[in-house]
C-alpha positions, 0 to 999 in steps of 0.5 A: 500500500502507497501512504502519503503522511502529511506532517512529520512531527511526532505523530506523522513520525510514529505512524511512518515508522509503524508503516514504513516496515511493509508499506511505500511510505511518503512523507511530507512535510514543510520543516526542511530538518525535519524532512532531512532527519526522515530522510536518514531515519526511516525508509520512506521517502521525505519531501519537503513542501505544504501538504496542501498544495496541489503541486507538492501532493502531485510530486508525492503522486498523490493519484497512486497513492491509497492512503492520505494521513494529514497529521499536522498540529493543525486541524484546518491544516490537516482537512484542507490536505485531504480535500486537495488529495481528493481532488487529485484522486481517489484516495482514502484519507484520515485526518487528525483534529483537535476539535471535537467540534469537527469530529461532531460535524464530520460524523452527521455527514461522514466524508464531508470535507473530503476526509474518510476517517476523522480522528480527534486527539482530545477525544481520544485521550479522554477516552484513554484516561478513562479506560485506564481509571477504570482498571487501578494499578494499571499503566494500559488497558485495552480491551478486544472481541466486543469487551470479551478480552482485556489486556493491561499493562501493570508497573511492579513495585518492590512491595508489590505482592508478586514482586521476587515470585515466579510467574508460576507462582504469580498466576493465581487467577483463571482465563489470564495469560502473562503475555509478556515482562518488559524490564530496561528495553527489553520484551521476555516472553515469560515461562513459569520459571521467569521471575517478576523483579520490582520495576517490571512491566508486565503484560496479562490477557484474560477476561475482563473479570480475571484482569480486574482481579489481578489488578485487585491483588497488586493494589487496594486502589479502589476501582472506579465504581468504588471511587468517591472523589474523582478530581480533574484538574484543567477544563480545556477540551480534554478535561470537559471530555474526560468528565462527560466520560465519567458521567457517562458511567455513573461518576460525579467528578469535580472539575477545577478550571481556573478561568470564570467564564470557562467554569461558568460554560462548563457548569451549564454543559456537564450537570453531573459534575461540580466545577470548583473555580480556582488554581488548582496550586493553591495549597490552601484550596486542595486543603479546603476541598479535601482534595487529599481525600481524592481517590484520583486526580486527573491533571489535563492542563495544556501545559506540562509542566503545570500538570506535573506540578499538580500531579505530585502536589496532589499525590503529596497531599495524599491523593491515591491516584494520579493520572496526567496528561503529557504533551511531550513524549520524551517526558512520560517517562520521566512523570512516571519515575518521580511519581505520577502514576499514569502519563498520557501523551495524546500523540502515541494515542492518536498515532496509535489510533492511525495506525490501527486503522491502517492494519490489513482487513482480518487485523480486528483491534491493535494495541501498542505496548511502550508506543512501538516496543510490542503490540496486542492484536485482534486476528479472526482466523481464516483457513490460510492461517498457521493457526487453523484446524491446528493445536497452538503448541504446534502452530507455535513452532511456525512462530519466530520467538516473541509471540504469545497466544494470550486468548480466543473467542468462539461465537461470543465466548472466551477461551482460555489458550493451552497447547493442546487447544485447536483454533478454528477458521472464524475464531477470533485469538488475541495474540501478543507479538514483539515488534521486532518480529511483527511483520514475520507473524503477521503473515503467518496469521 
């Protein structure tokens, strides 16, 4: 497939990288040392020029093309890209926008614009905070086949009750699989032997009820529906979208947004959540709203600095849990190590969401693990398949190392992978594989 990226910051970047592997990749971009870095980095083909313009589009041959990925920081940027593409072919084309408003007006009539597929950052990443406030103690969470499977990511600490265990020993729970242990920068997949060291990540699939009990064993958090205080710190777009998610399952957040007219609009258009007008550094006034006592902070400011900030004054205080968002990728780490428990950089997840998008027709779901260390895929089995009409120890041995079967669907129910399970044409199986080895199994699938 022929993919043209239009925009080559950190989310055109990461999704050329994820496609430039098995696809012809062009990417174009107006920023010269950024052209020149692709140019050495990736094997794509960089060029240098406004997305926008018909001339730069038809060098990129724009009419050969099967894909347009407008991924600039700007919206109207990115729509008026996809609109020139149309004009020069018939050409499928994504477009990533901030405005929700966009994406509302885009969904009334999809295609408008000249755009196929909308993706909306801020959308998105309240809907990833949610998803991971929903599961205590985890890092990631993704969910596969209608909700039937759960994957999620856990951080081991030294005091963690399987810290120093073997997987064996770890492994109390049904229909879970630990898929994989990434510790420094690299991925093992796990035999019962393996042994879970503090400052371990680890991988598990299984039913959403045994994931959720795992997560109970590792911490006492509390999970969302148990939660009392759920505080959100910011009301800019991602912070109005993260508390209409939370109302939508049942929880009354409160909302701090320094901005009086901002507080005022947000008040008229979340009813179910309380919106506190002030500066959420202000010591005096955490301690007066007993934000201390808060199950969860969620610190969505537009800078990141003030959201680490807020974060661990915050966890300081004595809150539980801390989510923040984090602009700038080479920071997540570092908001995790001092402190903060989950950092979310709202372009690993819109350049996941892309990416997912572009995966060849049997790939159902995708979720990646570290941004690009791994990733969780949906597959329904077809009969060309490695898999089919075979037992998994014995497809296994087509595989190349770094791949687990972590669990299978059959007509709506789970299943839970041994060797001896034989896997059907239609069944859908929800496979961890390491990114080194991603194109080679994905051809075996």
């Amino acid at each position: 497939m022929r993919v043209i990226v239009v925009g080559a910051g950190e989310v055109g970047s990461s999704i050329a990288a994820s496609l430039s592997a098995s696809h012809d990749v062009v990417v174009v971009d107006r920023d010269p040392d950024r052209v020149e870095s692709l140019t050495y980095e990736l094997d794509v083909l960089a060029i240098e020029g406004d997305g926008t313009s018909l001339e730069t589009l038809q060098e990129a041959r724009v009419a050969d093309a099967d894909m347009v990925i407008a991924s600039t920081d700007n919206d109207e940027t990115n729509i008026v890209a996809c609109s020139t593409a149309k004009t020069l072919g018939d050409v499928f084309t994504i477009a990533r926008v901030k405005k929700t408003s966009l994406l509302r007006t885009w969904e009334r009539s999809e295609g408008v614009f000249g755009v196929d597929f909308m993706v909306s950052v801020n959308l998105l990443t309240a809907e990833s905070i949610v998803r991971i406030a929903g599961l205590p103690g985890a890092q990631d969470v993704g969910t596969f086949a209608d909700g039937i499977v759960s994957m999620a990511e856990f951080g081991i600490a030294a005091d963690s009750p399987i810290a120093d265990q073997s997987v064996r020993e770890a492994d109390r729970f049904e229909s879970l699989t630990f898929a994989a242990i990434l510790r420094d920068d690299d991925v093992t997949i796990p035999t019962g032997d393996t042994t879970i060291e503090a400052g371990d990540r680890v991988v598990v699939i299984g039913s959403p009820e045994s994931v959720r009990g795992f997560a109970a064993a590792l911490t006492p958090d509390p999970t969302l529906s148990e939660a009392n205080e759920v505080v959100i710190v910011g009301g800019g777009e991602i912070g109005y979208q993260t508390a209409r998610l939370f109302e939508e399952r049942g929880i009354a957040p409160r909302l701090i947004e320094h901005d009086p007219d901002r507080a005022r609009e947000l008040a008229e258009d979340l009813p179910e959540t309380i919106v506190l007008e002030s500066d959420a550094t202000d010591r005096e006034f955490l301690d007066r709203e007993h934000v201390d006592e808060a199950d969860l902070v969620v610190a969505t400011l537009d800078s990141d600095e003030k959201n680490l900030l807020v974060s661990l004054l915050a966890r300081r205080i004595g809150c539980a849990r801390t989510i923040a968002v984090v602009n700038a990728a080479e920071y997540v780490d570092l908001f995790e190590t001092v402190g903060i428990d989950v950092a979310v950089n709202p372009r690993e997840v819109t350049a996941e969401e892309i990416t997912r998008f572009t995966y060849e027709e049997q790939t159902e779901n995708v979720a990646m693990i570290e941004a690009d260390r791994a990733e969780v895929l949906e597959i329904e089995v077809d009969r060309d398949s490695v898999l089919a009409d075979t037992e998994i120890h014995e497809a296994a041995t087509e595989f190349p190392e770094g791949v687990v079967v972590g669990a299978i669907t059959r007509d709506g129910a789970f299943i839970t992978p041994r060797g001896d399970t034989v896997v059907h044409p239609g069944d859908h199986v929800v496979v961890f594989v390491d990114t080194e080895v991603l194109d080679e199994v994905s051809s075996l699938l």
